[in-house]
N, C-alpha and C positions, 0 to 999 in steps of 0.2 A: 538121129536118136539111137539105131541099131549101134553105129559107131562108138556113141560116148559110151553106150551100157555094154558093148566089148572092152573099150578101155578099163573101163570099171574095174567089168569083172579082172583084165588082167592084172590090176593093182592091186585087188583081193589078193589073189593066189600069189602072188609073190612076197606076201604080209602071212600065205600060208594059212588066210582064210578064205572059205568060201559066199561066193556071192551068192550063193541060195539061201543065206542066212539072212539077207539086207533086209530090213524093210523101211520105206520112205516116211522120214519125220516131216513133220508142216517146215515148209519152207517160210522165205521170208521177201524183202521187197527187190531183193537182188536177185543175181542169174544163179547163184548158186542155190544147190539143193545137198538134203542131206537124209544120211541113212544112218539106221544103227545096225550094227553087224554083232550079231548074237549067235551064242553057240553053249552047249555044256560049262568052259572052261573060261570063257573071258565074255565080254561085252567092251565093243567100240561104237564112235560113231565118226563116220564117214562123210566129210566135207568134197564136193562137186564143185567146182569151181571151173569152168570152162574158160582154158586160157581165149586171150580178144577180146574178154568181156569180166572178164575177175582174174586177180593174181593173187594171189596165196601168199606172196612174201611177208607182208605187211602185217598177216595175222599171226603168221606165225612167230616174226620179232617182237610182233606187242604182249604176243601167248607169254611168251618166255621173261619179258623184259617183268608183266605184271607178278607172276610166278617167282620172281627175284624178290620183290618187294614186299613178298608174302600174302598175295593175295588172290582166290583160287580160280584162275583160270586154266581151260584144260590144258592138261599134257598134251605133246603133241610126239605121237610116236612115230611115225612116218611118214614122208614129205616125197611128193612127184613133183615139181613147180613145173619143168616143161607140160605135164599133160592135165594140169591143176588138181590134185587131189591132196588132201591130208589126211591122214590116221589120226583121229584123238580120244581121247581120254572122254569114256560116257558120265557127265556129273548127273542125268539121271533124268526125270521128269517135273520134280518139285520147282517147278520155275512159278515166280512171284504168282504169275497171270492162272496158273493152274490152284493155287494154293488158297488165292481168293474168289476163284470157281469152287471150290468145294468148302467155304465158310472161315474160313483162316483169319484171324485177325487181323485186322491192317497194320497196325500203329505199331506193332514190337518188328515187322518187318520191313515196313517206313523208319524206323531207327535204327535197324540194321545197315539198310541202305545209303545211311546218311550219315551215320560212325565210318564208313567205309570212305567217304568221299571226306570225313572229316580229316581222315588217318592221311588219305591220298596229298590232300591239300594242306596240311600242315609240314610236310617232307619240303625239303631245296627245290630250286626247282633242276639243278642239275643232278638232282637226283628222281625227282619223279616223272621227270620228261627224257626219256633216251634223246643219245644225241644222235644229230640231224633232222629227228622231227622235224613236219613244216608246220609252220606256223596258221594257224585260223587269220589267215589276212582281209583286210576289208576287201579284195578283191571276192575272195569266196564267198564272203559273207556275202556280197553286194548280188553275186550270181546268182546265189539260192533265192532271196530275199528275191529276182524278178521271176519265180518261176510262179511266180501268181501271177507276173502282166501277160507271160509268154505261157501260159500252157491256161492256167485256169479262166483267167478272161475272156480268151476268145471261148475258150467251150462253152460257158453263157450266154454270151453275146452273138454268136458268130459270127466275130470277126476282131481282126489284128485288135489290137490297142493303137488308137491315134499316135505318133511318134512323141507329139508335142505332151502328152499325158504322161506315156511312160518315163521322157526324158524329166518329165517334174517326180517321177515316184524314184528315179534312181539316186536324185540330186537330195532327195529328202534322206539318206542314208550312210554318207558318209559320217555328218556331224553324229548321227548317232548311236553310230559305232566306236565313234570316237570316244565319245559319253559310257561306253559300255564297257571299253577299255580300260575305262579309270580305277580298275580291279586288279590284286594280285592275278597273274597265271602262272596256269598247274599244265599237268594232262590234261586232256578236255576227250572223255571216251565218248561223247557225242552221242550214240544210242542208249544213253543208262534210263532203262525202263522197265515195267514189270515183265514184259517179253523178254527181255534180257536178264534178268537175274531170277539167282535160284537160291533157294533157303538150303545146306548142307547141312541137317542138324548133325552128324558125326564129328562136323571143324568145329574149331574154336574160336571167339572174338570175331574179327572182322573176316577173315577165311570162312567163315559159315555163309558168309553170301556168294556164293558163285556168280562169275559174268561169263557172256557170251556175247559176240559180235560186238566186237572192240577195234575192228580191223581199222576203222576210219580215222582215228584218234590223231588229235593233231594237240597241238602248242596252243592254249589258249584261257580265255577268262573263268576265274575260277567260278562265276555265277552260273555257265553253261548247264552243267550237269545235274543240279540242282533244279535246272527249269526244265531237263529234260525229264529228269525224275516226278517231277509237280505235275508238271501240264500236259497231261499224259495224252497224248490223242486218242487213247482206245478206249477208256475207263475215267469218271466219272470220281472225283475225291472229296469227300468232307473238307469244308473249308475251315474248319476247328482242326483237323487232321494237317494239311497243308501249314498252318501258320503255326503247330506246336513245331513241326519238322522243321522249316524256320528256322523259331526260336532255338532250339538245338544247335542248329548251325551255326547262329552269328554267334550264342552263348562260348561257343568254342574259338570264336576269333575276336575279343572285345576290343583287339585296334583295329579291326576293320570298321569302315564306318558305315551304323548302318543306312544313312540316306543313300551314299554313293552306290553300294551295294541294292538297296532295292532300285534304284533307278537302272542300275547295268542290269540286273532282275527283267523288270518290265521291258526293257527295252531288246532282249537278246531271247523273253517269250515272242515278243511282238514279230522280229526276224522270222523265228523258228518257226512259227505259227505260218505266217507267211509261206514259208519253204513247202509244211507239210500239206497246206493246202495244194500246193503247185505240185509237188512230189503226189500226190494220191489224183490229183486228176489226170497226170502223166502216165500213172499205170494201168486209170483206165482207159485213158484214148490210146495208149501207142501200146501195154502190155495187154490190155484186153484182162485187167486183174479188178474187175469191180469191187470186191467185198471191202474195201477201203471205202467206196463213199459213203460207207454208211455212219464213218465217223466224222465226216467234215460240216454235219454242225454243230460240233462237239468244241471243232479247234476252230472254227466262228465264234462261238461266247467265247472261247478263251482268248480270242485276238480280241474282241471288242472289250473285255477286262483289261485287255494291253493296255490299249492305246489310249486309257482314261487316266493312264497318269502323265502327268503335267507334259514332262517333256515327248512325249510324244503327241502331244495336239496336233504337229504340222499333217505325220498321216494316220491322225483321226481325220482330219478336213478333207486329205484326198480320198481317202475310204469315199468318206459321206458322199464326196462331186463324182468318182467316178465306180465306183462299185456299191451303189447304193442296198438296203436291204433285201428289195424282192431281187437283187443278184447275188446274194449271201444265198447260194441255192446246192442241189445236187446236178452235176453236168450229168446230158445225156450222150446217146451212143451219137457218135457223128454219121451223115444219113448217108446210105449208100448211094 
């Protein structure tokens, strides 16, 4: 700890600011942390990324490549990659999650964020995907999607998942990714949620929405982000709110169809959901990061809205056999 906060400081002062000026902004579900570095004359903020465990490359090509495309992600003024640090550009505090903490309307800032993803997914795709992005393959999907049999089950249950069960929850997966596939793709920023975005009122059009943590972005279905944005695990949406946002969306693709499109919908909440159940009981059995359970049974209704449509009955049926509702629960500490 002594270590990185020398590192630090000496990436400060070689930027010719001082680290007495930091102070620690809320982090997030990864190793990194971050500061803003304020003084009389400027305002930054300082991304922590401890190489072995985060690498900087990635945000920083997606910083630049979104910033091409005209759309406000931060600047990025100065880059350490061996000792992981970045200098960026402070977009400020007005992030969605703040702005409907303090009474903010939802619905002009849900159309914000949804003209933005319009803007995105209407471009080439060898224009709004840099090249070499990898690709959202069923492989990954298929990963995330077990991190309910491997991390959330047993913390209920205590103990593995039978083989013979899991091998039936992975086999359920393929065909419906496949199904989910059946959709143009774009960029896929994978985190776009109220934590992640910020209202700019200074920009203009679609640059009035700032993003943040976009590092993950990969090649894929243009329904992704749109479910990321909906089925929000932290917060709670009007469901007149969720289907006007929708409607705006498809209104702007009338060749998309909309059955294929709500099926890839349903089916890539039903994934994610999945994921974040397994991701939020992982931080708090191996990171010791509780304040996350307190949304998983949030993204329990939103999984069991999943899987009520059609094509997902196979794992509604295994939900029902092997995670039945009194295991739709909040995991505890594992016992010393």
């Amino acid at each position: 700890m002594a270590e990185r906060s020398a590192l630090r400081r000496a990436f400060l002062e070689s930027q010719g600011l001082d680290a007495a000026n930091a102070t620690p902004l809320a982090g997030d579900a990864s190793f990194r942390s971050y500061y803003r570095i304020a003084d009389t004359k400027s305002r930054f903020v300082l991304m922590d990324a401890p190489p072995g465990r985060e690498d900087v490359g990635p945000f920083v090509a997606l910083a630049a490549h979104l910033q091409g495309l005209g759309y406000s992600a931060p600047e990025v003024f100065a880059v350490d990659g061996e000792k992981g640090f970045v200098l960026l550009e402070d977009l400020g505090d007005t992030t969605y999650t703040n702005l409907f903490a303090n009474g903010e309307e939802e619905e002009p800032l849900y159309r914000l964020a949804v003209d933005l993803l319009i803007d995105l997914h209407r471009r080439p795709l060898r224009e709004a995907v840099p090249d070499a992005l990898p690709s959202y393959t069923e492989e990954r999907f298929l990963e995330e999607a077990m991190l309910l049999t491997d991390w959330y089950l047993p913390a209920v249950t205590g103990q593995a998942v039978p083989p013979l069960a899991r091998a039936a929850y992975a086999a359920l997966w393929p065909p419906l990714l496949k199904l989910a596939g059946a959709v143009p793709e774009t960029l896929v920023l994978r985190d776009y949620h109220v934590d992640n975005l910020l209202f700019l009122a200074k920009r203009e059009g679609v640059a009035a929405c700032g993003l943040l943590d976009f590092q993950d972005a990969l090649r894929g279905p243009v329904s992704y982000d749109l479910v990321s944005l909906l089925e929000d695990a932290r917060r709670d949406l009007d469901p007149r709110l969720v289907a006007a946002v929708k409607a705006r969306y498809l209104a702007a693709f009338p060749a998309l169809d909309g059955a294929t499109f709500a099926r890839s919908y349903a089916i890539l909440g039903a994934q994610r959901n999945c994921k974040i159940i397994g991701i939020f009981t992982r931080l708090f059995r191996r990171d010791g990061k509780a304040h996350y359970l307190s949304h998983l049974p949030r993204v329990w209704r939103l999984l069991e809205e999943n899987v009520r449509a059609p094509s997902l009955a196979p794992l509604q049926g295994w939900l029902a056999a092997h995670v039945p509702p009194p295991l739709r629960k909040i995991p505890e500490a594992e016992a010393k």
